[in-house]
Structure formats: C-alpha cells, structure tokens
C-alpha positions as CSV (number, residue, x, y, z in Angstrom):
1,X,-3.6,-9.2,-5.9
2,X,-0.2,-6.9,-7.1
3,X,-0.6,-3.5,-8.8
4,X,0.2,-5.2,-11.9
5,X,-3.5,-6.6,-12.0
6,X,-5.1,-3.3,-11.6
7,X,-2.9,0.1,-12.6
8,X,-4.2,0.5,-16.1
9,X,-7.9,0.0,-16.2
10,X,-8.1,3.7,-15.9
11,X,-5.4,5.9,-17.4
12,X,-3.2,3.6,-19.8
13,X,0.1,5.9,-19.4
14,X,0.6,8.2,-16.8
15,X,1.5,12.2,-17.0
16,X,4.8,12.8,-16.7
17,X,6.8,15.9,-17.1
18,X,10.4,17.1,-17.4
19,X,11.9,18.8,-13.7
20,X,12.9,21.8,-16.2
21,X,9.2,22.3,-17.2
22,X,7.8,25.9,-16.2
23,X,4.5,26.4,-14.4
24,X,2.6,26.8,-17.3
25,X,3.7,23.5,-18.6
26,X,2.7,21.6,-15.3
27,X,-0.9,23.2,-15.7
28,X,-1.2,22.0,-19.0
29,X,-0.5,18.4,-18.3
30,X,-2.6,18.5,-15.5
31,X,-5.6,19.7,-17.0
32,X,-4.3,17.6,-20.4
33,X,-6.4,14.6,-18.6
34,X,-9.0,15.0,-16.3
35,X,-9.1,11.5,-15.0
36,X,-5.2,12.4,-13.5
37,X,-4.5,14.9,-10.2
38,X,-0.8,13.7,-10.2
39,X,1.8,14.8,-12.8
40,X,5.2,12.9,-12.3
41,X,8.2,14.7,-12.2
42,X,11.4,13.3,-14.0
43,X,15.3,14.1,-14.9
44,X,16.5,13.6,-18.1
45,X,17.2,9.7,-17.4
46,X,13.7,9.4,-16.8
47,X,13.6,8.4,-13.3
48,X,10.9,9.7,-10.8
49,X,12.5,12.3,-8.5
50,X,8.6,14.2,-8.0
51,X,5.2,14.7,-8.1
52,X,2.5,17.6,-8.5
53,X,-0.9,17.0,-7.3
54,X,-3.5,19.4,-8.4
55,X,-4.2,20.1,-5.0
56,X,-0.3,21.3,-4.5
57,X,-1.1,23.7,-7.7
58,X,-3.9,25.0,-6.1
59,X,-2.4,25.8,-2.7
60,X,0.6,27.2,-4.5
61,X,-1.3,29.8,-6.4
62,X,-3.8,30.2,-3.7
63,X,-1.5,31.3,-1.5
64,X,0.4,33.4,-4.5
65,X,-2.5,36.0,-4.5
66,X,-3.0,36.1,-0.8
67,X,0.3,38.6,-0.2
68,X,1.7,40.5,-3.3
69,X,5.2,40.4,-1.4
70,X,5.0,37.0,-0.9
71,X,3.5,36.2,-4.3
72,X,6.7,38.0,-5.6
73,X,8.9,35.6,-3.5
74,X,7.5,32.9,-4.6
75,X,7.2,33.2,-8.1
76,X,11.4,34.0,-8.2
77,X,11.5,30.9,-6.1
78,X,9.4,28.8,-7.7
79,X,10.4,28.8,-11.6
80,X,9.9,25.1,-12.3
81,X,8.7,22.2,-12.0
82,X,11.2,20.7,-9.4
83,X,10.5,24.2,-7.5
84,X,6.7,22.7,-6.8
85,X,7.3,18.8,-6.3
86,X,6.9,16.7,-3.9
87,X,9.0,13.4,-2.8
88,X,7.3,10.6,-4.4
89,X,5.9,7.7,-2.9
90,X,5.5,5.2,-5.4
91,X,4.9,1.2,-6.1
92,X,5.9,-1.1,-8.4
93,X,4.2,-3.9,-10.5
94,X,4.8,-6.4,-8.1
95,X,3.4,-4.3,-4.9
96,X,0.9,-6.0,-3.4
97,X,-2.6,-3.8,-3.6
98,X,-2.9,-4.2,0.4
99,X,0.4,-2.1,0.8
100,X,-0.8,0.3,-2.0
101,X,-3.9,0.9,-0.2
102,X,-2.0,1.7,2.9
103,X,0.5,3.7,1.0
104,X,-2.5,5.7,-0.5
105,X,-4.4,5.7,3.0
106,X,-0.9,7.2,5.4
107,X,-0.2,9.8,2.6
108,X,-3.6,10.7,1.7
109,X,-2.8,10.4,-2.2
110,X,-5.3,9.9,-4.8
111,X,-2.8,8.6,-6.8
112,X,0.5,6.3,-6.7
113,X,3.1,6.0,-9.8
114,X,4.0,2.7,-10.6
115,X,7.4,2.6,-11.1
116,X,9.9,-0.4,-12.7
117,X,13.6,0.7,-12.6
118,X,12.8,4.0,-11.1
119,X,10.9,4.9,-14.5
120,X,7.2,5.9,-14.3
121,X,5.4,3.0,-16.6
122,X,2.4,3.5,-15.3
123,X,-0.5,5.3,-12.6
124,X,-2.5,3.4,-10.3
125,X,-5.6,5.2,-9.5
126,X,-7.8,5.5,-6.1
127,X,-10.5,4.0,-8.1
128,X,-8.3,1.1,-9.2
129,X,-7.7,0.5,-5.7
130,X,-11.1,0.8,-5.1
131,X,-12.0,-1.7,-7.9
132,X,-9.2,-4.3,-6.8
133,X,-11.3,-4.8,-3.1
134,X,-14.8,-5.5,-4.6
135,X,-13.8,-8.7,-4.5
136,X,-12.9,-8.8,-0.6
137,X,-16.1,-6.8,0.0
C-alpha cells in the first residue's frame, strides 16, 4: 500500500504557512483545524523547508515564561515562523506506508507531509497510518 492510498481520508489539504509568518499567525493555523498538530513551513516557491508541531509551540512558550531574561531572548530571536521550525521529514505519494510508519515511529511524529516536487499536496495522519494496517492486523 503507498501514501497515496491513504493521506486524505482525514484532512483533505494540509496547513501550510509562509516562513515570513509571525507567531501569532502560526497559532492561528494551528488551532484553524483541530484534526492537524503540524503546520508546514514554505518559501515563496512553495517548497517545504519546515514544520511546527503544536507540541514545538508549546515547549517554545513554555519555556518563554519560565525566565523573563530568557523569554526576552527568545522572543528577539524568534520573530517568525522559520525562527520555530523544524527540518521536515516528509513522504511522497508513492512512499510505501511501511516506510511511513517507520518514518513516523524513529521521529516520533504524528504527522508526515506528503510532498510531490518538494510542494506540500497533502498530510498523512497517524490515524491514516493506523487505518492503512487494519488490514495486516
């Protein structure tokens, strides 16, 4: 079974943002759909260069109100989207679902972007993973 047989039986396009987007912005596309914990992170072509898990918001402003001369730091460092994001690990239409799995397993995501041309077109879920195995089960 490939990623193409499962990615979209839960979100049908995936949240992406702009890496010039401000904080603010990457909460509001997070919380835009609560079936997502990813946003993906893109230049102006388009292309994936990022990702923002919920979890990475958390931590950030966890750790924001924790020190205020730290949160001071980190708020001039951190002004935008590309200032929070992760490298991406992502698959493509043609990846088969045992390699997502262990893509999603090694890095402990929740969620992979599925990529064609190194343009977000899609999000494949945990539970789509999930889903794609009742059948081995």
């Amino acid at each position: 079974m490939k990623v193409t047989d499962c990615y979209k039986e839960l979100t049908l396009t995936a949240t992406t943002i702009k890496e010039h987007a401000s904080l603010q912005e990457v909460v509001n596309a997070l919380v835009s759909d609560p079936r997502t914990r990813s946003v993906y992170v893109i230049n102006d072509q388009e292309k994936l260069i990022g990702v923002i898990t919920v979890k990475g918001v958390l931590e950030y402003l966890g750790r924001r109100h924790q020190d205020n001369l730290n949160s001071l730091i980190r708020d001039a460092l951190a002004k935008e989207a590309r200032d929070l994001m992760e490298s991406p690990i992502n698959v493509t239409p043609e990846t088969d679902m045992e390699e997502a799995l262990n893509l999603a397993i090694d890095n402990m995501l929740e969620e992979l972007p599925v990529c064609k041309n190194g343009k977000v077109i899609g999000d494949l879920t945990c539970f789509e993973i999930i889903n794609s195995l009742k059948g081995d089960a």
